[in-house]
N, C-alpha and C positions, 0 to 999 in steps of 0.2 A: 713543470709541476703538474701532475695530474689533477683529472676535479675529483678522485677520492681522499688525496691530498686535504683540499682547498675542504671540502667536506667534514674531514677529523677537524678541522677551523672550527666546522658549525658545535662539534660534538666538546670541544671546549667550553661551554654556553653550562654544561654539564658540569664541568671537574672547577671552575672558577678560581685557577689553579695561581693568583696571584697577578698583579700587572706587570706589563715589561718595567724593567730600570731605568732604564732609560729613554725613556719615552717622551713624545713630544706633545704639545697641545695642538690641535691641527683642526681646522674647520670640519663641520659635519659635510660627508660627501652631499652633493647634488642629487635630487631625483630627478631620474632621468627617462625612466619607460614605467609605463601603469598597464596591465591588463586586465580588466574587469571579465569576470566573469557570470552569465545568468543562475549560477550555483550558490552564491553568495558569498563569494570568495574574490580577489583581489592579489593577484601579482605586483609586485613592485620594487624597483628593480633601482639600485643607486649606482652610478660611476661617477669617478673624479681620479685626482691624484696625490698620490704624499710622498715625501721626501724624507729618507734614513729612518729612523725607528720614530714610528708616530703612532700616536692614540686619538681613535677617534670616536667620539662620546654623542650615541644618539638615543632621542627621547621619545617612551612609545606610555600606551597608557597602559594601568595595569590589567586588563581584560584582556588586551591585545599580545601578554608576553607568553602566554601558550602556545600559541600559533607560532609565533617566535621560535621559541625553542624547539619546533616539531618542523620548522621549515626552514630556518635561516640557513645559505649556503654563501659562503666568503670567499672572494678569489684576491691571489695577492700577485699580478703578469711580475714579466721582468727581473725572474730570480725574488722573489721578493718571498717572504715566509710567513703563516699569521703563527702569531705567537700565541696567544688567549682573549678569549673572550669573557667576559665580566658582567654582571649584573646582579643587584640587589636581591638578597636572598626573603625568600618568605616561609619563617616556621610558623609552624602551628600557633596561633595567638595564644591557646591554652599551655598547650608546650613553651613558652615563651615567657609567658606569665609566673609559670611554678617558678624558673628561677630568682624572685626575686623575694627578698627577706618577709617583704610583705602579701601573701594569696590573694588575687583579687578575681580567679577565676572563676568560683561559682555567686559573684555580686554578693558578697558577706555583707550582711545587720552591723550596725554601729557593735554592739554586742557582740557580732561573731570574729571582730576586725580587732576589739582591743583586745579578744582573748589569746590574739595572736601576738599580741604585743608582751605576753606578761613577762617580768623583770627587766623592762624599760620603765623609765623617769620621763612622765609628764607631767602638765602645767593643766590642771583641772579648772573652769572658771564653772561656781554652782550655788549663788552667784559671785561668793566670795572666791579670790586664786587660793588652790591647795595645790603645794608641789610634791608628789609621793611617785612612790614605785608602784605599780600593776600588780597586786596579788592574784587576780583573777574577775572572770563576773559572774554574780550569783544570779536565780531565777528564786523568787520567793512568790505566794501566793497573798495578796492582798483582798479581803475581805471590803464588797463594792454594793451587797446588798445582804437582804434576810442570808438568802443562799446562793449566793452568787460571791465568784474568787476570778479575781485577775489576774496573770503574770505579770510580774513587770521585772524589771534588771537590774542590778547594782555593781557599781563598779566597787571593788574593794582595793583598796591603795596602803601602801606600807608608810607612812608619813611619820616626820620627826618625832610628833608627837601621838603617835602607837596608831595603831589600825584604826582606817576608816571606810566607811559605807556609805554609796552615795548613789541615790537613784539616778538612773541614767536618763531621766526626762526632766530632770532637773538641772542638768547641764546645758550651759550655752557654747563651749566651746573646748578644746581639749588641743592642748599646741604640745609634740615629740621634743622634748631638749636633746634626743640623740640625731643629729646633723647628718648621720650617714641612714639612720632609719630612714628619717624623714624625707630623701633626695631617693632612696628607695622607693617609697612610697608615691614620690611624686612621678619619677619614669614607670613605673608602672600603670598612671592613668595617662601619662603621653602616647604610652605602649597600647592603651584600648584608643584611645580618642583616634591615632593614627590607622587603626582599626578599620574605622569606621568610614574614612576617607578612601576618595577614588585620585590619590596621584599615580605622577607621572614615575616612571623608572627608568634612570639610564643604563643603557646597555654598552659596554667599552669595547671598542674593538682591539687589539693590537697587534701591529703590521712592524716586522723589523725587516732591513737589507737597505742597500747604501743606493743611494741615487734618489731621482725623483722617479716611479711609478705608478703605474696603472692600477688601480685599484677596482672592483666589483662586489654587489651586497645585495643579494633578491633574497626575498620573503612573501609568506602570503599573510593574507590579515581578511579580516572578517569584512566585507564591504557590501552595502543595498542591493539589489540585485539591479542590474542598468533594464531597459524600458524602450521602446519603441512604439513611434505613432508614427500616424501619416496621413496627407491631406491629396486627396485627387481633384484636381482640378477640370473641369468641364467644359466646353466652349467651341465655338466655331473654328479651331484651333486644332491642333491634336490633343491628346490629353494629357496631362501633365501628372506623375505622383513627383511626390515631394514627401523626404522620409526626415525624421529625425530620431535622434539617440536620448534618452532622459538620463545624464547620469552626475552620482553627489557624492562630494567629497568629504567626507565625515570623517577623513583623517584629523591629526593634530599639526599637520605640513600644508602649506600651500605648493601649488602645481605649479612650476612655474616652466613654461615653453616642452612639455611632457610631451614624449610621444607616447599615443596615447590610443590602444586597441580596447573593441570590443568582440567577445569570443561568446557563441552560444554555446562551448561545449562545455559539458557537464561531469569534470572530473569528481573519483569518490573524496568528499570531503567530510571529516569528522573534528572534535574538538578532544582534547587529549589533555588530565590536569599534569601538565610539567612543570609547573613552575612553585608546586604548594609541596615541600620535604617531603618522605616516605621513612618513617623510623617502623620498623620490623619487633615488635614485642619477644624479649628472649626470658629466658626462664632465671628464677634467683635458685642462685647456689648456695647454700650457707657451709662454711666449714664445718668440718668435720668438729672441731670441739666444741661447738655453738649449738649442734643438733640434737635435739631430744629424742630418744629413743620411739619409734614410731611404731602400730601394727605392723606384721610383714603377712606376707603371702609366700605362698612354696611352691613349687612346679614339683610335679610327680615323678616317677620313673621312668624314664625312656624304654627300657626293655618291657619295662609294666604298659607302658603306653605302646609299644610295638606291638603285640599280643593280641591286646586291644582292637586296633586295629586290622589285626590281621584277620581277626574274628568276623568286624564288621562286613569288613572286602566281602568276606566268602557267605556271608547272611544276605549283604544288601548291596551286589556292586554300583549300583548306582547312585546312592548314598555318600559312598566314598568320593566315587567320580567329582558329584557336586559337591563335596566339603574342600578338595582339590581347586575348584574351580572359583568357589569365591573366598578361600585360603589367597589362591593366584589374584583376583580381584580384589582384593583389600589389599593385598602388598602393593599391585599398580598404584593406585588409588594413591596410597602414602606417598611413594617416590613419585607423582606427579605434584603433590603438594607441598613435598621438598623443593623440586625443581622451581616451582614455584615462587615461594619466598627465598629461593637464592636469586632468584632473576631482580625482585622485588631490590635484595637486599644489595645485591654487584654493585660498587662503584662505579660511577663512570659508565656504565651499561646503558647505551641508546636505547628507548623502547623501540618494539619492533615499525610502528610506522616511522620513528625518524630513521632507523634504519633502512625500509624501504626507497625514501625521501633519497638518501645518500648513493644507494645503486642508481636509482632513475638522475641521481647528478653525474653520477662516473660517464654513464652514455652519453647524456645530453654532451659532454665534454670531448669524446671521441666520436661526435657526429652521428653515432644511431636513435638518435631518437630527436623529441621535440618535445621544448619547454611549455610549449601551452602559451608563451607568449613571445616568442624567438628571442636570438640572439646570444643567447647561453652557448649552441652549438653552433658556432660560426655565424657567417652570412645568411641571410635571406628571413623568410616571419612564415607563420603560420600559414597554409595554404588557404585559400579560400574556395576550396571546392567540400561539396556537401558529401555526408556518408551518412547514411540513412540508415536507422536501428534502433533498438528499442527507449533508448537513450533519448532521441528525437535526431533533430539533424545537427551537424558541429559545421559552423563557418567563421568569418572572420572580417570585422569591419576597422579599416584603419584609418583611420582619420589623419588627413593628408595635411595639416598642417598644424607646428607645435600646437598644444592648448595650456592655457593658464587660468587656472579655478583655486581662487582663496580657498580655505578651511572653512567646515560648516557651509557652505554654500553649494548651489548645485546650478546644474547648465539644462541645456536643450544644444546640440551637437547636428549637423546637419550631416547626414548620409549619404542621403540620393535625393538628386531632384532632375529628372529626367524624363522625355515624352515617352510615352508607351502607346503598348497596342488595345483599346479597349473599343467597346460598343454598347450601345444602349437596350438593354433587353426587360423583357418584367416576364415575372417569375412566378408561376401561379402552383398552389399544395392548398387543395381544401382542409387539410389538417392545421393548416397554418391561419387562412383565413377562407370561408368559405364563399365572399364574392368576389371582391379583387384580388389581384395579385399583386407582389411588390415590386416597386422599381428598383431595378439592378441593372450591372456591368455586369458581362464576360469581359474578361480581360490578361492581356497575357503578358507573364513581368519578362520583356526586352529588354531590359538591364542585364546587366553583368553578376550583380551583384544577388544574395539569397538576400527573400524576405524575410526578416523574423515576422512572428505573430504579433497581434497588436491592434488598437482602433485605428479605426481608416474613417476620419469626416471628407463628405463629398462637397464639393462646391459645383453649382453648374449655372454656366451663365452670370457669374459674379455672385450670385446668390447662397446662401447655405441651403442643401438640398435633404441632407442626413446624414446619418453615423453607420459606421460596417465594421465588421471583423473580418481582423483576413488570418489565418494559419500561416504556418512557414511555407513560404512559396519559391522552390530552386530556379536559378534561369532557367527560362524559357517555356516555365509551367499555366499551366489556363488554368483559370479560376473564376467562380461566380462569387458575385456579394451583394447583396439587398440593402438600402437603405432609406426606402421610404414605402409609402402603398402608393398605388398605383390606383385613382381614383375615378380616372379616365377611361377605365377599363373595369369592365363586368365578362365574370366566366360562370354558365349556368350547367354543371355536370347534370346529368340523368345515368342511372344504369338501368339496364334493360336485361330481362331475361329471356331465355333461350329453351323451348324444351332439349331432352340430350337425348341421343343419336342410338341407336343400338348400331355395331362396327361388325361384331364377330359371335359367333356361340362356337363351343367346340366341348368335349365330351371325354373325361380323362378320367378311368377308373373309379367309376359312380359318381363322380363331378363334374359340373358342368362349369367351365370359363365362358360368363359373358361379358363381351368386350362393350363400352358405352363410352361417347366423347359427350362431354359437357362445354357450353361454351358461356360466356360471358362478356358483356363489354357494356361501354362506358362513352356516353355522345357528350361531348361540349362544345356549345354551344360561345363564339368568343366575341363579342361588339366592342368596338374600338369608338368612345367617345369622344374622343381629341382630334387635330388637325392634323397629324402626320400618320402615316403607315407606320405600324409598331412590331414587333418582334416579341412573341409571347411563349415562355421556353411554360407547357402542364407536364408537372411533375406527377406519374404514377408508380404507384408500389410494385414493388419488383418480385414477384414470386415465384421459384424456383421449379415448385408445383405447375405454373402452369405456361403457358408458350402462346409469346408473341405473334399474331396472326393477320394484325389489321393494326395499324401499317408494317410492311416487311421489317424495319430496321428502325429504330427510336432514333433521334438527334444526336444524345448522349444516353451513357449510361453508368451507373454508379453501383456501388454495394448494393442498393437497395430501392435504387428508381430508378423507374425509366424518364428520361425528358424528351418530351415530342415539340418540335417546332411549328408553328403557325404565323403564318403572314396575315396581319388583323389588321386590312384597309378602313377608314375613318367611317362610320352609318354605315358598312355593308357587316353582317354579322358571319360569322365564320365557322365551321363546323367541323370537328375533330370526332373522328370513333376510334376509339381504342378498345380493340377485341383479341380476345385469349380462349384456349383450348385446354381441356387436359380430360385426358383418356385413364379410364378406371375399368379394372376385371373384379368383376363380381365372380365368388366360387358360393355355388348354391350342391347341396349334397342330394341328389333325385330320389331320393328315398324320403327325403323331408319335405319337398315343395307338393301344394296341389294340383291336382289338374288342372285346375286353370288358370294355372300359370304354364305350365307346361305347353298347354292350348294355347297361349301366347306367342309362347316361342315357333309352334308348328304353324304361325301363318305371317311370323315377320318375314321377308323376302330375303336378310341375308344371311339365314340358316342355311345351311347345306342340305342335299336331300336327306343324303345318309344321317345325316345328327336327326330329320325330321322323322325318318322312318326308326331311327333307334328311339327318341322321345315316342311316336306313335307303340311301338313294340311295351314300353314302357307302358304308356297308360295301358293296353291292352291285358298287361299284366297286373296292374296295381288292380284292376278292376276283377280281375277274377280273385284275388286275394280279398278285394273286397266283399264280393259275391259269396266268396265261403264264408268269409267273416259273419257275413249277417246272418246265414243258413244257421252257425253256430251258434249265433246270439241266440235267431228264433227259438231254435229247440231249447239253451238253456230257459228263456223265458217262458216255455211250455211243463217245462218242468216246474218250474218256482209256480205257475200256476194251479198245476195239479197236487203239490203239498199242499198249497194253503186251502186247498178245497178240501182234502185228507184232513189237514184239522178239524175245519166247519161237521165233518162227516163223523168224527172221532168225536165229537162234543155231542152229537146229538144222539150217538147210537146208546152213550152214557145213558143216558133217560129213556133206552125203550127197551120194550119188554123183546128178549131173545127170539121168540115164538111167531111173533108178529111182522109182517109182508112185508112192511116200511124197514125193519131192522134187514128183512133179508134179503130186501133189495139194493140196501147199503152195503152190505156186504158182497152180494156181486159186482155194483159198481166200482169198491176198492179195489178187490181182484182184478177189474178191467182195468183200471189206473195203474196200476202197480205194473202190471205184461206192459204198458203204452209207456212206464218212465224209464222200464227196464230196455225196453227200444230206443227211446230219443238217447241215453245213453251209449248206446253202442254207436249213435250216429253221429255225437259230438267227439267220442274217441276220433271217428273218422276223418269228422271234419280240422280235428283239431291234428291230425297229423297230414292232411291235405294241404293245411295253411302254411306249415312250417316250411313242408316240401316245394310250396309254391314261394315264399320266403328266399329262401335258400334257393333257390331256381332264379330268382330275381335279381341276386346278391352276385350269383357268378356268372349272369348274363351280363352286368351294369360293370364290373372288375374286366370283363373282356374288352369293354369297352375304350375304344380309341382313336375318335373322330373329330373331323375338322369342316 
């Protein structure tokens, strides 16, 4: 029998397709293997035996029958066949409710309830008994002040003696004489009240074939997630950890002698509603002689609309293209929403994860794969070695002897309790605290076994010493962990600055690359106030930027720190430098910088001669450009001089008489100004195409340039 066989079993759960005939009453199988997982998920796994055609009836709660029906996998060895599986069905409460003579599903008013009753015979008490038939209930407005009107209801009753009216607040009580209404009426509040409750459901198994066999039944179910702590012990000794497992059985089964794993890995789990009906809404038909003639619509002419067409093509192809394309997109569109509500609507049709569920059983069956908790695929269990991924790590704790845990109740599971390799260190991050540092292990897990994550209390000396957290830690891995401060112990950092270094100049197409080492470092200062020599791991920031220099090699190193070691004798204070480098090129453009900065560079000592004679050549030149500059300036400022005297001269010659010496010696001195502006003119032309020339001469002097 194959497990996709044994599988179509689980997919029976589905079709409920009747009980065997002949079937026998047979004890619920044994649980046998649990595997918890940190997912929050729960393997569990029953074997036993039964003999010829047997039924066997197990109890899960109703939160739990999803998971159920998305996982349950039935094995039947020994020729043995499973017949069906069975369980209590759950429709819709509202769906459930309409069939019954009485609606009780949108909670109907006294009023809305007996209008559903009308032409039944009740027994009215108001406060006299009146026994009549239901004509209906009326809504009349009663007059309650000036201008003020209240509803109120009446029931109207067809009685012996002719129609009656009776407000409905003046009834005490109202008893159905029809015996089938009435038992109507009453499974339909058994129908909400059952509602409302969290039972149990049995799930039947059936198993037909002659003999006594082997039977098998795993499932997953929703369970806590299990928990790990641990205690290290401290002493003149070696060190001892000591692990335990926290896990709770919140089934509705007790455990009894269960072998019993826990798995850190972390299969994809989801919740799936399978167990609540799926009805597919279809459309009402009415015949043909029932149908009233309705508006119609007309589709046009095809040839008319070909035309059409063919118009648009040749005005707008692109147009066309996309009518084409979401023409094609709206038809997908429809036939996936078909496919859709056929998948919805198929019988018997596994969804696609219990579908998935049923291949990973086919394997597990023919040995390619693993159930996540063994034994499905033969011999042997879950490896215990670690695979590292984004997931976290996956390993395997198996707890070496049966366990038995009542329901509702939970344990502490012992792991590991084994000496290990650990040492007493303190741990000093001025971000963390900026005088002491904490006392901590290095410690490396010797064991066999992976750590999971989890609190770690330290004991040392018989004493409680503090609390730690440890990560998942695979054999053989070193790890630190802090558990207390270290009070015995003062660390006083200083940084110290450094002026920076000029390395290099060098001269590349009017650019000058200057090279400059910056240093920095950092002196602690480490006093050990205790009686033993101590072991002080100063954590510093690790910057990529800049380079280790003092001391060659850190202790350790991390993502993002460096940790340097120091031996911290009792009253002798200790001292640690931690020094760093890092080298930067300045690009300064020689056209932009001053001379005296220039002048700088021409008497650092590790310029080159060449860079010092091309910077020399350089100022030599900026200075004659400057030279001209100012030539230009002066003459224009000789000019702006001599107009605004030509005003002053121009105002006054206003006011004098033509004829007179003053006026005509104004007028030769204009004429001398005028030949002197018409000069500095022609000299600023000169100057002004001297500068460019000198400009441009500077430009493809400093471009030639290519020195080191």
């Amino acid at each position: 029998m194959t497990y996709r066989m044994a599988a179509m079993g689980a997919c029976a759960l589905l079709l409920a397709a009747g009980a065997v005939s002949a079937a026998e009453e047979a004890p619920a199988i044994p649980l046998k293997r649990v595997v918890l997982f940190n997912s929050g998920v729960g393997f569990f796994e029953h074997s036993g035996t039964v003999e010829g055609n047997a039924k066997i009836d197990m109890r899960f709660n109703v939160r739990d029958i999803n998971d159920l029906l998305k996982s349950m996998v039935v094995q039947d060895f020994d020729k043995g066949q499973i017949s069906t599986v069975t369980y209590g069905s759950k429709d819709p409460i509202s769906k459930t409710l309409k069939t019954f003579a009485v609606d009780l599903t949108s909670n109907p008013t006294m009023g809305q309830l007996l209008a559903q009753l009308r032409g039944e015979q009740v027994e009215v008490e108001a406060p006299g008994k009146t026994l009549g038939v239901i004509l209906g209930v009326e809504v009349r407005k009663k007059k309650v002040g000036e201008n003020e009107f209240q509803e109120m209801e009446f029931l109207n009753l067809v009685t012996e003696a002719g129609l009656r009216s009776i407000a409905l607040e003046q009834i005490t009580s109202i008893r159905l004489t029809n015996k089938t209404i009435d038992e109507e009426l009453r499974k339909a509040l058994t129908l909400l009240a059952s509602s409302l409750s969290t039972d149990k459901k049995t799930v039947s198994l059936g198993f037909t074939g002659e003999g006594k066999r082997r039977v098998r039944v795993g499932y997953i179910q929703e369970t806590p997630v299990w928990k790990t702590t641990y205690r290290m012990i401290l002493g003149e000794e070696k060190p001892v950890l000591q692990g335990w497992a926290i896990v709770e059985n919140t089934s509705e089964q007790d455990w009894a002698n269960v072998d019993l794993r826990l798995l850190s890995g972390r299969p994809i789990s989801f919740t799936m509603d399978l167990y609540e009906p799926l009805y597919v809404p279809r459309p009402e038909v009415e015949l043909e002689l029932y149908a009233s003639l309705r508006p119609q619509t007309y589709g046009q002419d095809l040839a008319r609309r070909e035309k059409e067409f063919a118009a648009l093509r040749q005005a707008d192809p692109g147009a066309v293209a996309g009518f084409g394309e979401r023409r094609a997109a709206a038809r997908d569109e429809q036939l996936a929403m078909n496919r859709a509500l056929q998948a919805k609507a198929a019988p018997g049709a596994p969804p696609m994860a219990a579908a998935a569920v049923m291949d990973a059983a086919e394997k597990l069956a023919e040995g390619k794969g693993d159930s996540g908790g063994g034994g499905w695929a033969g011999p042997g269990r879950v490896r215990s070695a670690a695979a590292t991924g984004d997931v976290g790590e996956s390993f395997e704790y198996r707890i070496s002897t049966p366990v038995s845990l009542p329901r509702q109740q939970s344990a502490m599971l012992p792991i590991v309790d084994e000496e290990i390799q650990a040492e007493k260190v303190s741990i000093y991050n001025p971000r963390v605290h900026a005088k002491h540092p904490l006392a901590g292990l290095r410690f490396t897990n010797s064991t066999k076994l992976h750590l999971m994550q989890g609190p770690i209390t330290v004991f040392d000396e018989g004493a409680y010493a503090g609390d730690a957290k440890i990560e998942d830690i695979p054999p053989g891995s070193q790890r630190l962990l802090s558990y207390a401060m270290d009070l015995d112990t003062e660390v006083a950092p200083q940084s110290k600055s450094h002026p920076d270094e000029l390395l290099s100049v060098k001269i590349i197409k009017g650019t000058m690359h200057a090279s400059r080492k910056y240093v920095r470092s950092t002196e602690y200062t480490v006093k050990n106030s205790g009686r033993k020599a101590k072991k002080v791991l100063i954590e510093s920031p690790l910057d990529p930027n800049w380079k280790l220099t003092k001391p060659a090699e850190p202790a350790e190193k991390t993502r993002d720190q460096y940790r340097f070691l120091v031996e911290a004798k009792p009253g002798e204070p200790t001292k640690l430098v931690v020094e760093e480098e890092r080298t930067d090129t300045q690009y300064l453009a020689l056209t932009n910088i001053d001379d005296g900065t220039i002048r700088f560079y021409l008497g650092a000592p590790v310029v080159s001669e060449k860079v010092k004679m091309a910077l020399a050549e350089v100022v030599k030149r900026k200075q004659e450009i400057a030279q001209t500059m100012i030539a230009r300036q002066q003459a224009e400022q000789r000019i702006a001089a001599i107009e605004q005297d030509q005003a002053r001269i121009s105002r006054n010659m206003g006011q004098l008489d033509r004829q007179s010496d003053v006026y005509k010696s104004y007028v030769k001195k204009f004429s001398d100004q005028e030949a002197e502006i018409e000069k500095l003119r022609g000299q600023i032309t000169e100057l002004q195409a001297k500068e460019q020339s000198l400009r441009k001469a500077l430009d493809e002097y400093l471009i030639g340039l290519d020195l080191s």
